[in-house]
N, CA and C atoms of all chains as a GROMACS GRO file, in nm:
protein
  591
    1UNK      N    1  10.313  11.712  11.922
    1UNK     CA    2  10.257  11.792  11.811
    1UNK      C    3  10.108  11.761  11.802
    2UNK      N    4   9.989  11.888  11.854
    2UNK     CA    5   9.866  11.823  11.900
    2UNK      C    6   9.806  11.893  11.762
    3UNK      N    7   9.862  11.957  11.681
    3UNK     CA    8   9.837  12.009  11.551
    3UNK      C    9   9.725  11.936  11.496
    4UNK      N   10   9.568  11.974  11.439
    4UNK     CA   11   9.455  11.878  11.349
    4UNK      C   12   9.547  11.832  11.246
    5UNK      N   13   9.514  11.719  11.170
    5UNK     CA   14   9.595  11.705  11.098
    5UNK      C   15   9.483  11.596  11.016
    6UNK      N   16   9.546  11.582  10.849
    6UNK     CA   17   9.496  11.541  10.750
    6UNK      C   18   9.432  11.335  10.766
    7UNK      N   19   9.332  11.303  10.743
    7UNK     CA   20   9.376  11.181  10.740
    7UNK      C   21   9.381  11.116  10.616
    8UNK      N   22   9.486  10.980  10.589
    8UNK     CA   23   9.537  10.936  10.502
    8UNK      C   24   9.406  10.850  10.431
    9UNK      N   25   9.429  10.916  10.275
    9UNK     CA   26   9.323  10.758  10.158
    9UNK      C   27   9.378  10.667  10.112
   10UNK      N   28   9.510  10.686  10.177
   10UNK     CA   29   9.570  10.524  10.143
   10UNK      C   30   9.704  10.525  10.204
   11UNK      N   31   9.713  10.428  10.227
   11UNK     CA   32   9.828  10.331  10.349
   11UNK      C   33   9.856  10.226  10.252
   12UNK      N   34   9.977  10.237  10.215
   12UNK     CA   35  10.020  10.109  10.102
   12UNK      C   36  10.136   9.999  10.195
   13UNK      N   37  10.161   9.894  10.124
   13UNK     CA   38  10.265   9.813  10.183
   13UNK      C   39  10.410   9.865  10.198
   14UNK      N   40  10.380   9.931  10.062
   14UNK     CA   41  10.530   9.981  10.052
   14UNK      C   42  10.587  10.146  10.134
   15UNK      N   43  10.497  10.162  10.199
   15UNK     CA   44  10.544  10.281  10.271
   15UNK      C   45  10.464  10.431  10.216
   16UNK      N   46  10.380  10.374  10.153
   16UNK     CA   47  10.379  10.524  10.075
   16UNK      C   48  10.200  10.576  10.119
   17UNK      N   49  10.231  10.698  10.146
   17UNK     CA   50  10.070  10.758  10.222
   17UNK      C   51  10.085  10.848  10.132
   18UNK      N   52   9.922  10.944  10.120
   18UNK     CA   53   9.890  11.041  10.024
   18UNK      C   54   9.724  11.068  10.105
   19UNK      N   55   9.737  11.217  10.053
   19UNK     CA   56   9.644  11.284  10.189
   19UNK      C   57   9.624  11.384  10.037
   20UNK      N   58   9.530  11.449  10.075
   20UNK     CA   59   9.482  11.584  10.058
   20UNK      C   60   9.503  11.717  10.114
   21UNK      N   61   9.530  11.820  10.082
   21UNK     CA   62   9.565  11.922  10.113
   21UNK      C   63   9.432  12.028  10.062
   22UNK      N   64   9.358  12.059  10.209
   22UNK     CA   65   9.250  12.091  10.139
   22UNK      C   66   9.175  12.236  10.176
   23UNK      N   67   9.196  12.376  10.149
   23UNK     CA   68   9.108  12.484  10.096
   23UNK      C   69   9.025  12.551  10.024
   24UNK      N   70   8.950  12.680  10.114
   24UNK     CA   71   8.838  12.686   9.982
   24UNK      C   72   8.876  12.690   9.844
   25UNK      N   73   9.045  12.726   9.824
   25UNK     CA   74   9.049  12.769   9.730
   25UNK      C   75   9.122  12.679   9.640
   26UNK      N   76   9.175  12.545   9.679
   26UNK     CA   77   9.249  12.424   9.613
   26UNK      C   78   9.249  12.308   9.704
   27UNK      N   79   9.271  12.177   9.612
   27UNK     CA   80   9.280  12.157   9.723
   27UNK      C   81   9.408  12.043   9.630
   28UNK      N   82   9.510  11.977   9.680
   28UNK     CA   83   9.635  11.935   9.631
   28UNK      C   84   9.613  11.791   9.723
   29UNK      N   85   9.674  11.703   9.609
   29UNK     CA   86   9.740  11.604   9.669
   29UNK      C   87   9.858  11.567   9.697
   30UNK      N   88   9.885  11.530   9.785
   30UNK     CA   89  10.022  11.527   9.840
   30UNK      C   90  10.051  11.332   9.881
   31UNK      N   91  10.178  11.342   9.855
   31UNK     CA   92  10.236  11.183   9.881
   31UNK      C   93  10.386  11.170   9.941
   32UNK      N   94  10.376  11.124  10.040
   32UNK     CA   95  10.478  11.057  10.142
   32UNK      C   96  10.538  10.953  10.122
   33UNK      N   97  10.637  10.912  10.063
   33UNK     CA   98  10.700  10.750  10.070
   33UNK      C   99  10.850  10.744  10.114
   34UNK      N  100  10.825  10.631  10.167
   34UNK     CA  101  10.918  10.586  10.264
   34UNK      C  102  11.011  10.499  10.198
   35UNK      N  103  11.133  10.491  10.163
   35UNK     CA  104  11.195  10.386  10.085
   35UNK      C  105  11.349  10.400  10.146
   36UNK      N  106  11.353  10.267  10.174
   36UNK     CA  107  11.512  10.200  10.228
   36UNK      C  108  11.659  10.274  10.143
   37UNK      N  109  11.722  10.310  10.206
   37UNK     CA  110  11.806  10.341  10.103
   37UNK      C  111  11.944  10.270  10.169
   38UNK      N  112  11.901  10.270  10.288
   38UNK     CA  113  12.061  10.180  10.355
   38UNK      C  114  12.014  10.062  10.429
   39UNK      N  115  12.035   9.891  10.426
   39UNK     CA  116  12.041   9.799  10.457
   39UNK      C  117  12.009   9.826  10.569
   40UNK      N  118  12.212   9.809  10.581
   40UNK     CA  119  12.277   9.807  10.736
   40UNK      C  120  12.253   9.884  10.817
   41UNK      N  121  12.232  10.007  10.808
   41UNK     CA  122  12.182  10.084  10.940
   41UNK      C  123  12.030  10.066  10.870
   42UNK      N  124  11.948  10.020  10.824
   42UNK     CA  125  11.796  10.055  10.801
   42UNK      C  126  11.749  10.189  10.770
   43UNK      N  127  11.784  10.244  10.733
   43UNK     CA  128  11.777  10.388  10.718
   43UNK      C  129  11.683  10.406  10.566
   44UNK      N  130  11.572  10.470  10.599
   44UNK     CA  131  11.481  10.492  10.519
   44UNK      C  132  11.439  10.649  10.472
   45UNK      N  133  11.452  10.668  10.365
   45UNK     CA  134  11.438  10.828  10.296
   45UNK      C  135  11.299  10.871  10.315
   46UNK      N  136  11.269  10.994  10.342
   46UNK     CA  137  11.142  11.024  10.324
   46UNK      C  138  11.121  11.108  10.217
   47UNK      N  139  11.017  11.100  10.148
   47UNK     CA  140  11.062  11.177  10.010
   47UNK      C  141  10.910  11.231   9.997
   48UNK      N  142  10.872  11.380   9.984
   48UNK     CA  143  10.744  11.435  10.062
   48UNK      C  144  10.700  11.517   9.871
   49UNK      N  145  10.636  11.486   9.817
   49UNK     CA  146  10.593  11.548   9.713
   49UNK      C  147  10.468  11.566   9.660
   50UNK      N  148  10.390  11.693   9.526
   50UNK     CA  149  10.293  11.690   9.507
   50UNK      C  150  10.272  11.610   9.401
   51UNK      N  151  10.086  11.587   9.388
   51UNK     CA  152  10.061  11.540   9.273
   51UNK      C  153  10.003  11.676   9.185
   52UNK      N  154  10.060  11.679   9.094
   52UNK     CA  155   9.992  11.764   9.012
   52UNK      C  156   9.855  11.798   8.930
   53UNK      N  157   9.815  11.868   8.903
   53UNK     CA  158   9.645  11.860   8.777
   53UNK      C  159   9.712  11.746   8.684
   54UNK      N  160   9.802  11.764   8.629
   54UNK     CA  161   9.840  11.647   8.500
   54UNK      C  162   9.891  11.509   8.578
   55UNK      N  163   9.868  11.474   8.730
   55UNK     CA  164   9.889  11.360   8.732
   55UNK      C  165  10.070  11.365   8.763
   56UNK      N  166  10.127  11.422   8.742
   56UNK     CA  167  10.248  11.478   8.778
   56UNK      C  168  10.324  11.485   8.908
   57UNK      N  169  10.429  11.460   8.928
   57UNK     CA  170  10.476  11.503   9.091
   57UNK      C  171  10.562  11.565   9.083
   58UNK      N  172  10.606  11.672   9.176
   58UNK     CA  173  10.693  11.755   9.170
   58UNK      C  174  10.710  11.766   9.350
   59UNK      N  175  10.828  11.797   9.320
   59UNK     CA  176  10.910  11.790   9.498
   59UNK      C  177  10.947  11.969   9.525
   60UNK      N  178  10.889  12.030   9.418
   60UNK     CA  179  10.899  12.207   9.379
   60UNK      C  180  10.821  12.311   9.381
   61UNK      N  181  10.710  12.243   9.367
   61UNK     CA  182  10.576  12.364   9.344
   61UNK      C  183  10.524  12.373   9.511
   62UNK      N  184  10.501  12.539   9.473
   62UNK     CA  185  10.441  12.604   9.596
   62UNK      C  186  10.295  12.627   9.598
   63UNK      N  187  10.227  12.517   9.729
   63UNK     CA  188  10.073  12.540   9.702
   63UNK      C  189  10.012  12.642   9.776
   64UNK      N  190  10.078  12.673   9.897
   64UNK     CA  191  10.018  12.832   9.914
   64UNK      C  192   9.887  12.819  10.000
   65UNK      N  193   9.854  12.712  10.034
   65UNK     CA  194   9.738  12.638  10.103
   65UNK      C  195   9.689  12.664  10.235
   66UNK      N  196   9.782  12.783  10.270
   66UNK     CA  197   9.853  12.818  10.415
   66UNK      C  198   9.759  12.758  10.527
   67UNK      N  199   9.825  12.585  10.523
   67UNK     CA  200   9.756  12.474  10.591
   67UNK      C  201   9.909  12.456  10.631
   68UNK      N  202  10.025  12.472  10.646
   68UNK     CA  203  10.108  12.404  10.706
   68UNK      C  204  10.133  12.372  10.772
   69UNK      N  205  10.134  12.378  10.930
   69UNK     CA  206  10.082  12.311  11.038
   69UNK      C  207  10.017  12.198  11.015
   70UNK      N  208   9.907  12.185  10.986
   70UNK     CA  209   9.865  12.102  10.936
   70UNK      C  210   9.936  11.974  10.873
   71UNK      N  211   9.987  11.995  10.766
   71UNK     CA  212  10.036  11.910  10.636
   71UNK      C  213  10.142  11.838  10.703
   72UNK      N  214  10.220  11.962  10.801
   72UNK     CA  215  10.361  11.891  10.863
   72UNK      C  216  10.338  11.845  10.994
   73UNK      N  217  10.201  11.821  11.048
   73UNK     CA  218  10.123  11.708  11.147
   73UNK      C  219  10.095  11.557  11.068
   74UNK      N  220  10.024  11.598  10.932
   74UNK     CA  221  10.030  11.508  10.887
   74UNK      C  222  10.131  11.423  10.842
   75UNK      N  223  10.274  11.448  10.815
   75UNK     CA  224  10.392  11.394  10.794
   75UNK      C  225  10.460  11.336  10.935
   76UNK      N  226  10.428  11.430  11.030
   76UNK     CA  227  10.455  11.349  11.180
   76UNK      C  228  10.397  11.244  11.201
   77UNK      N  229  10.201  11.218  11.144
   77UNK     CA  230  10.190  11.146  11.162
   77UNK      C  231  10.198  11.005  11.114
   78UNK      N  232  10.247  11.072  10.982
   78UNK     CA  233  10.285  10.958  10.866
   78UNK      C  234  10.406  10.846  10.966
   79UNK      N  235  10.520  10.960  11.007
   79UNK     CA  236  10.623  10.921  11.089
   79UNK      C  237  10.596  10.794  11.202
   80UNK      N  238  10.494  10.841  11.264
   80UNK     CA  239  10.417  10.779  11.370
   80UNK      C  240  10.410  10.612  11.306
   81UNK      N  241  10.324  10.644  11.202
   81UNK     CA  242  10.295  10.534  11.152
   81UNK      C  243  10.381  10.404  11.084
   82UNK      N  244  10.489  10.485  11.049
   82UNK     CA  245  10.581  10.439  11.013
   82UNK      C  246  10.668  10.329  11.113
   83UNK      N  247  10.720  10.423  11.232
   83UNK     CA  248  10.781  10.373  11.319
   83UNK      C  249  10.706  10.244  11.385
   84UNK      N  250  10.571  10.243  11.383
   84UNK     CA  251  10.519  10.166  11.447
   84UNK      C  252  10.513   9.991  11.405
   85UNK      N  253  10.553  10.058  11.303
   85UNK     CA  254  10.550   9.925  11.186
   85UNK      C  255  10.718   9.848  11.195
   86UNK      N  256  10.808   9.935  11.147
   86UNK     CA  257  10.942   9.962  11.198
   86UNK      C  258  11.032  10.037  11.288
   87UNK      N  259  11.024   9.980  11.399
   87UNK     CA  260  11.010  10.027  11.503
   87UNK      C  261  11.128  10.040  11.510
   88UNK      N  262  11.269   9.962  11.458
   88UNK     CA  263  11.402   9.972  11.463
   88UNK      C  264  11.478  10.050  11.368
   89UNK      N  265  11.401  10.111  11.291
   89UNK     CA  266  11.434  10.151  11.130
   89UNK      C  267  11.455  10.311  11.138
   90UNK      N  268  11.535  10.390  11.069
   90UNK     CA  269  11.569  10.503  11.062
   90UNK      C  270  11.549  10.570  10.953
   91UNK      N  271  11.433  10.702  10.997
   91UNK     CA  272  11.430  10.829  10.860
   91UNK      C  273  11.538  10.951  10.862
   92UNK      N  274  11.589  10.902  10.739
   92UNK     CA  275  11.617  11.050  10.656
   92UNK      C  276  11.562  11.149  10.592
   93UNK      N  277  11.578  11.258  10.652
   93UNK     CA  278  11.461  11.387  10.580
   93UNK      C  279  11.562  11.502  10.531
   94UNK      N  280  11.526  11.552  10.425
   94UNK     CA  281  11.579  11.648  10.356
   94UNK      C  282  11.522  11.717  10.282
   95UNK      N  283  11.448  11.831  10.284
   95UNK     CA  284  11.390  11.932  10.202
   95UNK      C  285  11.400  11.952  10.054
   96UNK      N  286  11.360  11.962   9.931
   96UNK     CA  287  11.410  11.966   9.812
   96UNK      C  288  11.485  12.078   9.789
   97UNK      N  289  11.456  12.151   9.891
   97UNK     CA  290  11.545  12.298   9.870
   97UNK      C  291  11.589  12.334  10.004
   98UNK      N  292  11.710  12.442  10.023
   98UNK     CA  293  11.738  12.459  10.166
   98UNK      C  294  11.654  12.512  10.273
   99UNK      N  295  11.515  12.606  10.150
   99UNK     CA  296  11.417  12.679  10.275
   99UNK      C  297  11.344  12.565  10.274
  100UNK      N  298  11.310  12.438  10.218
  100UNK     CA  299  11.192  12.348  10.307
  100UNK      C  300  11.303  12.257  10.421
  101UNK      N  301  11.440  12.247  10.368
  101UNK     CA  302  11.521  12.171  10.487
  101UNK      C  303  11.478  12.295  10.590
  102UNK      N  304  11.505  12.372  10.604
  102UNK     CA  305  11.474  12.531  10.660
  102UNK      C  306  11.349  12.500  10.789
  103UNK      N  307  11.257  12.510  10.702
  103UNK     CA  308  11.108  12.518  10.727
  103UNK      C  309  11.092  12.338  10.807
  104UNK      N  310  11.151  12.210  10.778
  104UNK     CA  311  11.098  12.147  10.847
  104UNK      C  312  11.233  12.118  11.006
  105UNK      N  313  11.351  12.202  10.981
  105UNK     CA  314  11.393  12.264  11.109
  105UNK      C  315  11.386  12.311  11.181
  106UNK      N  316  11.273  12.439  11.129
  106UNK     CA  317  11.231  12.549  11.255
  106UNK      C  318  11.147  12.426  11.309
  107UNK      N  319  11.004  12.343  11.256
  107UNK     CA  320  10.954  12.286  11.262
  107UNK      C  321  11.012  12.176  11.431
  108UNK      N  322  11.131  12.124  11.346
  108UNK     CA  323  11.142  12.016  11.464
  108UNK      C  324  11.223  12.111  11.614
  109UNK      N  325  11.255  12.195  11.571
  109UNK     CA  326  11.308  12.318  11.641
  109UNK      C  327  11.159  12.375  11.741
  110UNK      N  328  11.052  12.373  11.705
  110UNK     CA  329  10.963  12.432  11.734
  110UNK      C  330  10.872  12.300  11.914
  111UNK      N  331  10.891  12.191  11.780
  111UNK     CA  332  10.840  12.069  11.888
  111UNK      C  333  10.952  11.970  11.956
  112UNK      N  334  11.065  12.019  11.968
  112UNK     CA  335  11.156  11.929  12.027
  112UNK      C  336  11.151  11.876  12.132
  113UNK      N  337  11.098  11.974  12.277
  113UNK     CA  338  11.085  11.890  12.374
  113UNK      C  339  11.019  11.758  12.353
  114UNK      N  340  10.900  11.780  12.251
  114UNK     CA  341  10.828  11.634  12.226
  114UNK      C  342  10.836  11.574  12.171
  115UNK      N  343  10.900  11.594  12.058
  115UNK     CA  344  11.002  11.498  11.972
  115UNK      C  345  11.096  11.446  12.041
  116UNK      N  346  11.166  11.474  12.129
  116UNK     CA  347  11.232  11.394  12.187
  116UNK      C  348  11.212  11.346  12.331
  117UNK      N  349  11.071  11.286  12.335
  117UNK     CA  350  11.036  11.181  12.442
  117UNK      C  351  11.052  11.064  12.329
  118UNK      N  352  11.023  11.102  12.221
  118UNK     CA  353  10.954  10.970  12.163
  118UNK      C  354  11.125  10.960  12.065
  119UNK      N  355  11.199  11.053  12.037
  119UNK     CA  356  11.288  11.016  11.906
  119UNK      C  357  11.389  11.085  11.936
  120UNK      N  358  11.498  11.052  11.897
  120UNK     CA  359  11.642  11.086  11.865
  120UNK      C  360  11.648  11.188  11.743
  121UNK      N  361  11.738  11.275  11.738
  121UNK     CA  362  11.742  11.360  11.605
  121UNK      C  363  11.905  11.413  11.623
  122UNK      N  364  11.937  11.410  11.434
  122UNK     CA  365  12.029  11.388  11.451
  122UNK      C  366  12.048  11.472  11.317
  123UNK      N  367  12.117  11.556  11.295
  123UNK     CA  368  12.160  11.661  11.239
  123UNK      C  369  12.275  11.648  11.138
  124UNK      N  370  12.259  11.642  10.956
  124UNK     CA  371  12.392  11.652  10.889
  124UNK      C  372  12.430  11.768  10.894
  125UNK      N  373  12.577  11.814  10.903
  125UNK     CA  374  12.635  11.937  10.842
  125UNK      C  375  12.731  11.863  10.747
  126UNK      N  376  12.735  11.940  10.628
  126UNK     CA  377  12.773  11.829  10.504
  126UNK      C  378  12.784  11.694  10.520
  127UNK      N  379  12.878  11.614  10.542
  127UNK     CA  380  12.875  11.472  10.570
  127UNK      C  381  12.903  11.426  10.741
  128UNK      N  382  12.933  11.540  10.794
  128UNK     CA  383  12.955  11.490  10.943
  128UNK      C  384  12.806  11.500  10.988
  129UNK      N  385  12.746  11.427  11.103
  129UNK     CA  386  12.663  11.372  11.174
  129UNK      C  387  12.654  11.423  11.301
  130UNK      N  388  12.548  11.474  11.383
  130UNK     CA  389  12.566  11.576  11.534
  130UNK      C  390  12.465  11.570  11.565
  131UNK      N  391  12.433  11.599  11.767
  131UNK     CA  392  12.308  11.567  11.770
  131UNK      C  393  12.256  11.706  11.751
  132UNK      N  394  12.103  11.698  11.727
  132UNK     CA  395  12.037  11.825  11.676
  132UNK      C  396  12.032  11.912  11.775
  133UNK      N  397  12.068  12.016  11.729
  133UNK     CA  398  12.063  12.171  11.827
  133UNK      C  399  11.967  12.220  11.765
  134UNK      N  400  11.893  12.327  11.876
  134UNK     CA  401  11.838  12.455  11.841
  134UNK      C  402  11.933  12.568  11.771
  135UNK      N  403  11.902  12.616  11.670
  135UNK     CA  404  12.016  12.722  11.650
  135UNK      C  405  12.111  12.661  11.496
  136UNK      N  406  12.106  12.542  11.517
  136UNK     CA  407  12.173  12.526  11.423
  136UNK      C  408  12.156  12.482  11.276
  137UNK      N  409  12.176  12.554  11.160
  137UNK     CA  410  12.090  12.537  11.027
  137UNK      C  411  12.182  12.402  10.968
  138UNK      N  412  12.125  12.272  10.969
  138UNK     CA  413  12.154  12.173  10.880
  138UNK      C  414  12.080  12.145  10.812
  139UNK      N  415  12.214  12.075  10.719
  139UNK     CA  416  12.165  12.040  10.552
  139UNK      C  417  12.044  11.922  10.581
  140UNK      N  418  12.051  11.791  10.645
  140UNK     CA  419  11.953  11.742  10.662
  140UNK      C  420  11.934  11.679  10.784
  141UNK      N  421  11.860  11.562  10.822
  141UNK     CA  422  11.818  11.547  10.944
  141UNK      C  423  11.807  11.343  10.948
  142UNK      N  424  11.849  11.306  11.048
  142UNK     CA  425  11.818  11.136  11.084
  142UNK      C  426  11.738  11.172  11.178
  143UNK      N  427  11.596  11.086  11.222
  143UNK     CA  428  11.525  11.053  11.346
  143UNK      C  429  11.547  10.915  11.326
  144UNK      N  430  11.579  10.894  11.488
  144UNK     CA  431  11.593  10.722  11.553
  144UNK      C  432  11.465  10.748  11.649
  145UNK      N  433  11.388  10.627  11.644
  145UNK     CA  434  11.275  10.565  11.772
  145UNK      C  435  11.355  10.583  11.862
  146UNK      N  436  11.381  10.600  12.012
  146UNK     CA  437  11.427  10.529  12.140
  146UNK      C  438  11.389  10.438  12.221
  147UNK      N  439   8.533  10.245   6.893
  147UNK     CA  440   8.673  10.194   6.938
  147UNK      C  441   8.585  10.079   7.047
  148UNK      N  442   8.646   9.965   7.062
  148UNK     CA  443   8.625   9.828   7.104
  148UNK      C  444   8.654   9.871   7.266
  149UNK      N  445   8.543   9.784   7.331
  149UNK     CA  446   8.581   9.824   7.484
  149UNK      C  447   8.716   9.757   7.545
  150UNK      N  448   8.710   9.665   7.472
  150UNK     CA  449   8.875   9.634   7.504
  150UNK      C  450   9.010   9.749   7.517
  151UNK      N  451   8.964   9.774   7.394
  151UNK     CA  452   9.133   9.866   7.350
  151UNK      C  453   9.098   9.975   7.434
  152UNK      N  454   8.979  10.022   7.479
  152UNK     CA  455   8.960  10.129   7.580
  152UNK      C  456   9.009  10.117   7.672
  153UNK      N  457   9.028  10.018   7.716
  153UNK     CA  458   9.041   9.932   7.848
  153UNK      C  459   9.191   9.961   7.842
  154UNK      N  460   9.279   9.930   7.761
  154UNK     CA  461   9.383   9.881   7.747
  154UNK      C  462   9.447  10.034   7.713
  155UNK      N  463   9.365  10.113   7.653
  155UNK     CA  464   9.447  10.279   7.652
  155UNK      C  465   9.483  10.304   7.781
  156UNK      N  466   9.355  10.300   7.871
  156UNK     CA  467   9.320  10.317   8.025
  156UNK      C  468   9.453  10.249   8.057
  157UNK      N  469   9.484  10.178   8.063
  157UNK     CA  470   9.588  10.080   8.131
  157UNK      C  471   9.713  10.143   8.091
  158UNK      N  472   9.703  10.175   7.987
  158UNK     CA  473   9.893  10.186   7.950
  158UNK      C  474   9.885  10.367   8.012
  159UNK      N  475   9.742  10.440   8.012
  159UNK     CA  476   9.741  10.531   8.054
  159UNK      C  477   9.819  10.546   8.181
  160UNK      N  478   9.730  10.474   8.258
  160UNK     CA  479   9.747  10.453   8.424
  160UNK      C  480   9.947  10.431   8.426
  161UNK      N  481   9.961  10.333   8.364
  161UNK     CA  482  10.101  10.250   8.358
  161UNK      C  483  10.205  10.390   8.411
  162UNK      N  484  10.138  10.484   8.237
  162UNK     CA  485  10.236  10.591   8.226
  162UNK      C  486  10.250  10.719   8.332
  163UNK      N  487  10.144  10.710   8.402
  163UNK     CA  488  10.100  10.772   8.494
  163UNK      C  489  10.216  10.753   8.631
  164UNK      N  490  10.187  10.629   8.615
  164UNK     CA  491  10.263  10.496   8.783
  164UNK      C  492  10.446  10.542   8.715
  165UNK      N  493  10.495  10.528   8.624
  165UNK     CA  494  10.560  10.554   8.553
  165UNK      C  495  10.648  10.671   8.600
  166UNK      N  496  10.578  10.760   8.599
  166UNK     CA  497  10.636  10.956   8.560
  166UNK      C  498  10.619  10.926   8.716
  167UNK      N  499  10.524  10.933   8.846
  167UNK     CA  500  10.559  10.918   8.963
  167UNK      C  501  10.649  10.846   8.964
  168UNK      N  502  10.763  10.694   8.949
  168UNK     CA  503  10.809  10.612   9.042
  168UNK      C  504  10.990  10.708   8.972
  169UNK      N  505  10.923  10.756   8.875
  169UNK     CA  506  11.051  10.836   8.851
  169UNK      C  507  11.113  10.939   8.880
  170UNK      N  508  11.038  11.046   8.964
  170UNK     CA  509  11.054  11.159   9.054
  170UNK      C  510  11.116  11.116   9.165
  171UNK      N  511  11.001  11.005   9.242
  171UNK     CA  512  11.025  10.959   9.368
  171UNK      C  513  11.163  10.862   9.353
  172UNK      N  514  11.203  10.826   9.264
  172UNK     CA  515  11.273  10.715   9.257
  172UNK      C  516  11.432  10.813   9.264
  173UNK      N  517  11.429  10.931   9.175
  173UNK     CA  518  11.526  11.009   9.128
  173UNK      C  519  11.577  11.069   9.353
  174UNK      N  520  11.468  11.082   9.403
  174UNK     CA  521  11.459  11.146   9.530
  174UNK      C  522  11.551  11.059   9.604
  175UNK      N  523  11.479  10.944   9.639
  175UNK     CA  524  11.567  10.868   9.671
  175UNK      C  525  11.673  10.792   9.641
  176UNK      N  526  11.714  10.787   9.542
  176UNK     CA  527  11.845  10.792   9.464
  176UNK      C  528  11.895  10.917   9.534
  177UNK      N  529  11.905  11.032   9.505
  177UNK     CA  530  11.968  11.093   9.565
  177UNK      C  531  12.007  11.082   9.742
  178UNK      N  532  11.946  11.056   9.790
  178UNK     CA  533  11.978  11.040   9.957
  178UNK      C  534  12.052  10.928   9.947
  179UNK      N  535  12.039  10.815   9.835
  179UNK     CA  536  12.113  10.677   9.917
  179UNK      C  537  12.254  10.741   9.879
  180UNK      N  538  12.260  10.814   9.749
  180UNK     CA  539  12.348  10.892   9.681
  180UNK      C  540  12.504  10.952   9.786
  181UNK      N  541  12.407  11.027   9.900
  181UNK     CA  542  12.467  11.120   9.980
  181UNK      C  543  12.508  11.010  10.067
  182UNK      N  544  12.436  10.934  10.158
  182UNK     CA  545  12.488  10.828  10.272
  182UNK      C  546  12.600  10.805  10.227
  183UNK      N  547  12.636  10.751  10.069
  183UNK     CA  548  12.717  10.649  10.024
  183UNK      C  549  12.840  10.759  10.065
  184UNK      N  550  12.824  10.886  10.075
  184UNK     CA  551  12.941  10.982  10.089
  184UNK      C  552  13.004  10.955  10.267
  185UNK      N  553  12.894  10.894  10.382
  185UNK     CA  554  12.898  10.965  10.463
  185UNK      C  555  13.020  10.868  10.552
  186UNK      N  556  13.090  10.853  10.644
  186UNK     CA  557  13.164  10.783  10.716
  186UNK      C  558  13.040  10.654  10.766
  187UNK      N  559  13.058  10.594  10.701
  187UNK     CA  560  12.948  10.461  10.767
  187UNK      C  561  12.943  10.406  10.965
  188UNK      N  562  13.093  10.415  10.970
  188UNK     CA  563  13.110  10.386  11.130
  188UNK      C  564  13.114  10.509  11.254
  189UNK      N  565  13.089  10.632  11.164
  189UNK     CA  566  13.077  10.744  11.232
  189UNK      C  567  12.944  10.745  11.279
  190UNK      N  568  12.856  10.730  11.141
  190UNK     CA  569  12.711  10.747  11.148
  190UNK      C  570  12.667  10.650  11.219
  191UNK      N  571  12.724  10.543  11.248
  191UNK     CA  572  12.651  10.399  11.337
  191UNK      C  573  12.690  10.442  11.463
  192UNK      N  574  12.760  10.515  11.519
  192UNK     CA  575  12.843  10.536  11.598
  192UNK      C  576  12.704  10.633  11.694
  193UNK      N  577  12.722  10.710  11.599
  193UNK     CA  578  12.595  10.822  11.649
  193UNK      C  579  12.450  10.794  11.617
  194UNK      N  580  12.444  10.691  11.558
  194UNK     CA  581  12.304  10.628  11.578
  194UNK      C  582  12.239  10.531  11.701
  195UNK      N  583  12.387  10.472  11.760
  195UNK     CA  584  12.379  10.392  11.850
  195UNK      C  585  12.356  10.486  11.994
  196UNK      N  586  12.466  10.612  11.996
  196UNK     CA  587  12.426  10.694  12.106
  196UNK      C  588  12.267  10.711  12.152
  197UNK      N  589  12.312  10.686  12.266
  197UNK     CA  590  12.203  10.740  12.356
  197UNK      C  591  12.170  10.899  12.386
   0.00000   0.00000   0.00000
């Protein structure tokens, strides 16, 4: 994914990046954090939301910024960064709604050959687990390092 | 108003601020550990381990 992409004003301990989202006509902050939700397999949530004018976050509002490419380079590269740190550790991604699960499917749908030099992907359909196809609309998504 | 208590609005400001974020994000991920807890644990290790 050779996509330009945003760079980060902060890199915290705890996993959490926040970038700018930036046009003539707005420009939004956006925040990435990474948080453990399973021990034993290491499995870490990614949880992708805005900051609002009031300081606010919402995992709902549409910014319309039509930077996406972009934004979802910058979350790859968040990924990047991530893994590098925890190199054994596993993200869970899930859209707040079915069109952003949607939208970051076509997405990994779009760069798969190159997503998978570097990562495993791995596809929920309700609670069963599969490896990721083209073609196929799941509810959410595991990436493993290899 | 005393530069202190300014200080200290500022602060509980910020607090409430750190606050209303760790509770969105917190609610987010709550929900995913939420769903795992549904999922076959030795299925998913199973297919995490695949090559």
């Amino acid at each position: 994914m050779n996509e330009e992409n945003y760079d980060f004003s902060k890199v915290e301990e705890k996993l959490r990046f926040e970038f700018e989202s930036v046009s003539e006509q707005l420009v939004v902050r956006k925040v990435i954090e990474y948080q453990l939700i399973n021990e034993g397999l290491e499995l870490y949530n990614l949880a992708f939301v805005d900051i609002l004018e009031d300081d606010s976050l919402s995992d709902l509002s549409v910014t319309n910024n039509r930077d996406m490419p972009k934004v979802l380079a910058t979350v790859y590269r968040s990924m990047l960064i991530f893994f590098e740190r925890k190199p054994t550790a596993r993200i869970y991604i899930k859209g707040s709604t079915p069109s952003r699960t949607r939208l970051y499917q076509i997405a990994i749908s779009k760069y798969l050959e190159e997503f998978q030099e570097k990562f495993r992907i791995l596809g929920f359909l309700g609670t069963d687990v599969l490896p990721f196809e083209k073609g196929t609309n799941y509810d959410s998504f595991i990436v493993v390092k290899i | 108003m005393k530069t202190q208590d300014k200080k200290n609005m500022l602060s509980n400001k910020q607090k409430a601020e750190n606050n209303k974020h760790t509770d969105v994000l917190t609610q987010k991920h709550d929900d995913a550990k939420a769903f795992i807890a549904k999922v076959d644990i030795k299925k998913l290790e199973t297919a995490l381990r695949q090559n």
